[in-house]
C-alpha positions in Angstrom: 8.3 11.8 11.5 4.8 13.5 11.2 4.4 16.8 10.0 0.9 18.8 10.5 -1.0 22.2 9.2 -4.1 23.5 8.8 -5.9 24.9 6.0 -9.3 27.3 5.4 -11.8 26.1 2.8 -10.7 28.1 0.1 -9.4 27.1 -3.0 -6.4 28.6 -2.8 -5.6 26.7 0.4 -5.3 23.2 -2.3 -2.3 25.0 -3.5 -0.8 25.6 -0.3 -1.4 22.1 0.8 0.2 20.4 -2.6 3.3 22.8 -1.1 3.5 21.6 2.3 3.0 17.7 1.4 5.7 17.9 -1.2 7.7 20.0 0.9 7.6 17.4 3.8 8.2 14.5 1.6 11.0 16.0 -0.1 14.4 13.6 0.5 12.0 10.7 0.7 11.7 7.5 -1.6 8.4 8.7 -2.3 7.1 10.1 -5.8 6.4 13.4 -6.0 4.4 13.8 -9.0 1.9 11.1 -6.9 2.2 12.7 -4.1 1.2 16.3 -5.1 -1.8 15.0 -7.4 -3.4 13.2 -5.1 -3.5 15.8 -2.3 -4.8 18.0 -4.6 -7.4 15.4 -5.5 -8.1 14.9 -1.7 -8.1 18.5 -0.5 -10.2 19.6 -3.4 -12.7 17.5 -2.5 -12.9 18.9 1.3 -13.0 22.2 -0.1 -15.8 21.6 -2.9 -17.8 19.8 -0.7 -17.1 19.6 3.1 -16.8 23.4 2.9 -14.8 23.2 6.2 -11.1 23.7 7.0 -9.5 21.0 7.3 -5.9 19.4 8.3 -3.5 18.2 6.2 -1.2 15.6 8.5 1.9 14.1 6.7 3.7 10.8 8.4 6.8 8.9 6.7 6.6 5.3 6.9 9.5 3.2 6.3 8.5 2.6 2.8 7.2 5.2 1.7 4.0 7.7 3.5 0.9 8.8 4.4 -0.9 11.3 3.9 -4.4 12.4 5.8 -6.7 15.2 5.1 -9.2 15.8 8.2 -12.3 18.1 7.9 -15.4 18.9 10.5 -17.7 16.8 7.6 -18.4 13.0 9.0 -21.5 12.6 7.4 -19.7 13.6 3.9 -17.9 10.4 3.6 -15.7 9.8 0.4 -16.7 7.4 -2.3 -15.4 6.1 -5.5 -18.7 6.9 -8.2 -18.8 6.8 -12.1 -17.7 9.3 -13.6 -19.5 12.6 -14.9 -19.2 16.1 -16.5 -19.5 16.6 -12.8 -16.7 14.8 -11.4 -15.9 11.3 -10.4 -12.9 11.1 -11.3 -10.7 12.1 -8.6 -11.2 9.0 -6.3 -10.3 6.4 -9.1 -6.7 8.3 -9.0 -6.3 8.1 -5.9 -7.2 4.4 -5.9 -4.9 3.9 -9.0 -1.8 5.2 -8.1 -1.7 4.9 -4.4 -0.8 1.7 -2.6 -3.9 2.3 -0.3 -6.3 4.6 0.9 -9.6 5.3 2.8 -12.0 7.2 5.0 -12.3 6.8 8.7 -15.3 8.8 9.6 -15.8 9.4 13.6 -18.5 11.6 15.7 -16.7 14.8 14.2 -14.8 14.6 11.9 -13.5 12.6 8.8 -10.0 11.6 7.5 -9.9 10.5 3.8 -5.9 9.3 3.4 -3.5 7.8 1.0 -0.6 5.7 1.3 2.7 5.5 -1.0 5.2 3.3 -1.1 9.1 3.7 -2.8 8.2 1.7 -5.0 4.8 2.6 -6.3 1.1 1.3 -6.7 1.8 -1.6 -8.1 2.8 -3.2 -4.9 -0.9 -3.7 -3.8 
């Protein structure tokens, strides 16, 4: 099943997404916790620094799920960096407790997503 909605770039549109991923993923073998941190991780990011609304699209797996944040921002491509008093950290989360991610960038638009398994991270 996928589930999809779109957001404005405003912060209080990283609230409202944490809601609707958690929402969809509710009954799944999914963790929550995971699942509404790094959303926030990934939606803050489009809002800080794409500036552009963006899509939040939400796909069970049979392990576990994906989740995909799209914004109008190719040439803004994620990366993990070191970390600073100005960020950098966000990224390293997602790459830690996820059981994959990435960015597929196209003429457009950009996708940055994460993927969760039942049984955690530490399947990778």
């Amino acid at each position: 099943m996928e589930q999809r909605r779109s957001f404005t770039a405003n912060p209080t549109s990283v609230r409202a997404a944490r809601q609707f991923v958690t929402g969809v993923l509710v009954g799944t073998p999914v963790d929550l916790w995971v699942a509404e941190v790094l959303t926030s991780e990934l939606v803050t990011n489009a809002v800080l620094h794409a500036k552009t609304d963006f899509e939040v699209r939400v796909t069970e797996q049979p392990d576990g799920a994906r989740v995909e944040v799209t914004n109008d921002s190719p040439e803004m491509v994620a990366a993990i960096r070191n970390a600073d008093d100005e960020g950098g950290r966000g990224l390293r989360l997602v790459d830690t407790l996820s059981s994959a991610w990435g960015t597929e960038a196209r003429r457009f638009d950009k996708t940055v997503w994460f993927e969760l398994s039942a049984s955690g991270a530490a399947d990778r």
